[in-house]
C-alpha positions in Angstrom: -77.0 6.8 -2.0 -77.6 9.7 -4.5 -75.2 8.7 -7.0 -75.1 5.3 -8.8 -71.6 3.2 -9.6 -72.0 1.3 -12.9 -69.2 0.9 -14.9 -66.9 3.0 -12.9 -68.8 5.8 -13.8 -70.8 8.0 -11.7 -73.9 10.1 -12.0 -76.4 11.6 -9.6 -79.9 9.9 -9.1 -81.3 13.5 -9.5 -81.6 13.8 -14.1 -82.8 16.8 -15.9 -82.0 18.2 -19.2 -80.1 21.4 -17.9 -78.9 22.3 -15.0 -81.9 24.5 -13.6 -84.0 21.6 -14.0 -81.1 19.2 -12.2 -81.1 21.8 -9.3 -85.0 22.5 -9.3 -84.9 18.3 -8.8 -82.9 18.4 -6.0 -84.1 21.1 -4.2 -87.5 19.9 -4.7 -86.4 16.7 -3.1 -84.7 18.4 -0.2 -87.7 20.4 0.6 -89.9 16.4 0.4 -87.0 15.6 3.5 -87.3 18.4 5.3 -90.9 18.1 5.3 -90.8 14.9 6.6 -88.8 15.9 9.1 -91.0 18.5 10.2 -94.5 16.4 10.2 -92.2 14.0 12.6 -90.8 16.4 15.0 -94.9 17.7 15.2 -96.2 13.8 15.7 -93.5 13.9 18.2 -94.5 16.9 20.2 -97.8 15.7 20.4 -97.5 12.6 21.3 -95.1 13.7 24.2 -97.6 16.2 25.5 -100.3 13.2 24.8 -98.6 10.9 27.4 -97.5 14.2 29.5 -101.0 15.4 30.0 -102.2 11.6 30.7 -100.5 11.6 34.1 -102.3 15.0 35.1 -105.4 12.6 35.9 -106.3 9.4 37.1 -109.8 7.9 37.6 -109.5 4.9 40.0 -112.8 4.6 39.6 -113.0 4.8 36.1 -116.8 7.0 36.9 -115.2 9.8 34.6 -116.1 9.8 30.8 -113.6 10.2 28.2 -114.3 13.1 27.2 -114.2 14.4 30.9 -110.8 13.0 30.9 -110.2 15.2 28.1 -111.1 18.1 29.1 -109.4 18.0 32.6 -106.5 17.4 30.9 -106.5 19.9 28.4 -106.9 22.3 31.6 -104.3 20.8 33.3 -101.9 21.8 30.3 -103.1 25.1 30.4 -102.2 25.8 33.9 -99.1 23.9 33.3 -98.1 26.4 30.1 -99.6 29.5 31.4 -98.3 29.6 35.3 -96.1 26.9 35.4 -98.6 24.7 37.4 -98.8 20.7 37.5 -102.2 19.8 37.7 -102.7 16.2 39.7 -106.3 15.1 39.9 -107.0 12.1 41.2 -110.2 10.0 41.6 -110.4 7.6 44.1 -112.4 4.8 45.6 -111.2 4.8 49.0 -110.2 7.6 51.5 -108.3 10.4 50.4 -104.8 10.8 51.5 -102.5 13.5 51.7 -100.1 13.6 49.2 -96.3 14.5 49.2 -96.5 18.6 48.6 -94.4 20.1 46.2 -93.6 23.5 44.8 -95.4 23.2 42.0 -98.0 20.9 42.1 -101.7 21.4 42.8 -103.4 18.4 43.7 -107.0 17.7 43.7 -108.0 14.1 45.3 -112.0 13.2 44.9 -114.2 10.7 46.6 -117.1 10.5 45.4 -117.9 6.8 47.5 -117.0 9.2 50.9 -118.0 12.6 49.6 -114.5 13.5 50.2 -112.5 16.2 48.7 -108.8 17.3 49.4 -107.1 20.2 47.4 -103.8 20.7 48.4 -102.3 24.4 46.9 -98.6 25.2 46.2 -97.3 28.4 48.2 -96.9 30.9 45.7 -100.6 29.6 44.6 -101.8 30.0 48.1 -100.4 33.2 49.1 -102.0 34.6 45.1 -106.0 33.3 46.1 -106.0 33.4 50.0 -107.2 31.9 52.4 -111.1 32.5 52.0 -110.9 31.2 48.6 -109.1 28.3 49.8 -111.3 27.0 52.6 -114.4 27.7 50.3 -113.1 25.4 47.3 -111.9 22.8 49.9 -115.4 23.1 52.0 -118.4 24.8 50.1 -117.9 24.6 46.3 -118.1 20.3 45.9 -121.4 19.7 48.5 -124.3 20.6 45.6 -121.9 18.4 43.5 -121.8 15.6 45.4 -125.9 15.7 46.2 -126.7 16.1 42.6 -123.7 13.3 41.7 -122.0 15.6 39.2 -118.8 16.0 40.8 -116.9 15.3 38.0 -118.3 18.7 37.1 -117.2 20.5 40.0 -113.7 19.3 39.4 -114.0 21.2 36.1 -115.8 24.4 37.6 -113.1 24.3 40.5 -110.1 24.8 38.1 -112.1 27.1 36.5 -112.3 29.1 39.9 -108.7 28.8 40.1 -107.6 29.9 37.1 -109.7 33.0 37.1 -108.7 33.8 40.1 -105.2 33.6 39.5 -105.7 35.4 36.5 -106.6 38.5 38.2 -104.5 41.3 39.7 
C-alpha cells in the first residue's frame, strides 16, 4: 500500500528531497494514524459508558426531563467509579416491586401515581449508613417531595444523602 509497482520498479508513496525530509514524511504520517486511532478508542469509551450509564435509569413514565435523566446518570457513574456501586433507578407507573437483590446494586424504585418509594441497599452499603439512615430515606426524606410533586428531585437529593454519607468515616 505504501509503495507503488510500475514498471517493476518500486518506490515509497512517502517523497522528499533527502532523507530527513523522507523520514520527517513518514513519521508525520504515522503520528496522522495514531491519532486516529486515539480520537477512536476515545469515541469508543464514551459511547460505551453512554449506553452503560443509560441502563442506570428508566422513566416508565417518561415524567423525568432530559436533563434529569442526565444528571441521575452522571451520578449513577460516579457511585459506580468511586465505590464500585450500580445505581438502578427506576420510575414506574404502577406498584413498586421488589427487585432481585444483588451485591452490588442499589436500587431505587419511584411511584409517583401511588406515592410509593422502595430503596433496596447492598450489605456492605447497609452495614456503612445504618439502619436509622436507612429507614429515614425509605420513610421521611420523599413525603415533602411527593406533596410538592418534585420527586424527581428527591431522587437526586437522596443519592446525594447517600453518597455523603458513605463518604464519611
Amino acid at each position: 500500500m505504501f509503495f507503488r509497482a510500475r514498471g517493476g520498479r518500486r518506490s515509497p508513496l512517502v517523497r522528499g528531497g533527502s532523507f530527513g525530509e523522507k523520514l520527517f514524511r513518514l513519521l508525520l504520517l504515522l503520528g496522522v494514524f495514531a491519532l486516529c486511532g486515539w480520537g477512536f478508542w476515545y469515541n469508543s469509551g464514551a459511547a460505551l459508558q453512554n449506553l452503560q450509564s443509560r441502563g442506570a435509569v428508566w422513566d416508565e413514565t417518561g415524567l423525568l426531563t432530559e436533563d434529569d435523566l442526565k444528571g441521575l446518570r452522571v451520578m449513577a457513574t460516579r457511585f459506580n467509579a468511586e465505590y464500585g456501586i450500580v445505581v438502578r433507578i427506576q420510575v414506574r407507573k404502577g406498584q413498586v416491586t421488589l427487585p432481585q437483590p444483588d451485591s452490588r446494586t442499589l436500587f431505587i424504585i419511584i411511584s409517583p401515581a401511588h406515592n410509593q418509594v422502595l430503596v433496596e441497599f447492598p450489605p456492605l452499603v447497609r452495614k456503612s449508613l445504618g439502619e436509622e439512615f436507612m429507614y429515614s430515606l425509605q420513610n421521611t426524606h420523599f413525603i415533602p417531595y411527593f406533596e410538592n410533586g418534585q420527586w424527581g428531585l428527591a431522587l437526586a437529593d437522596a443519592l446525594k444523602k447517600i453518597w455523603s454519607g458513605l463518604g464519611r468515616p
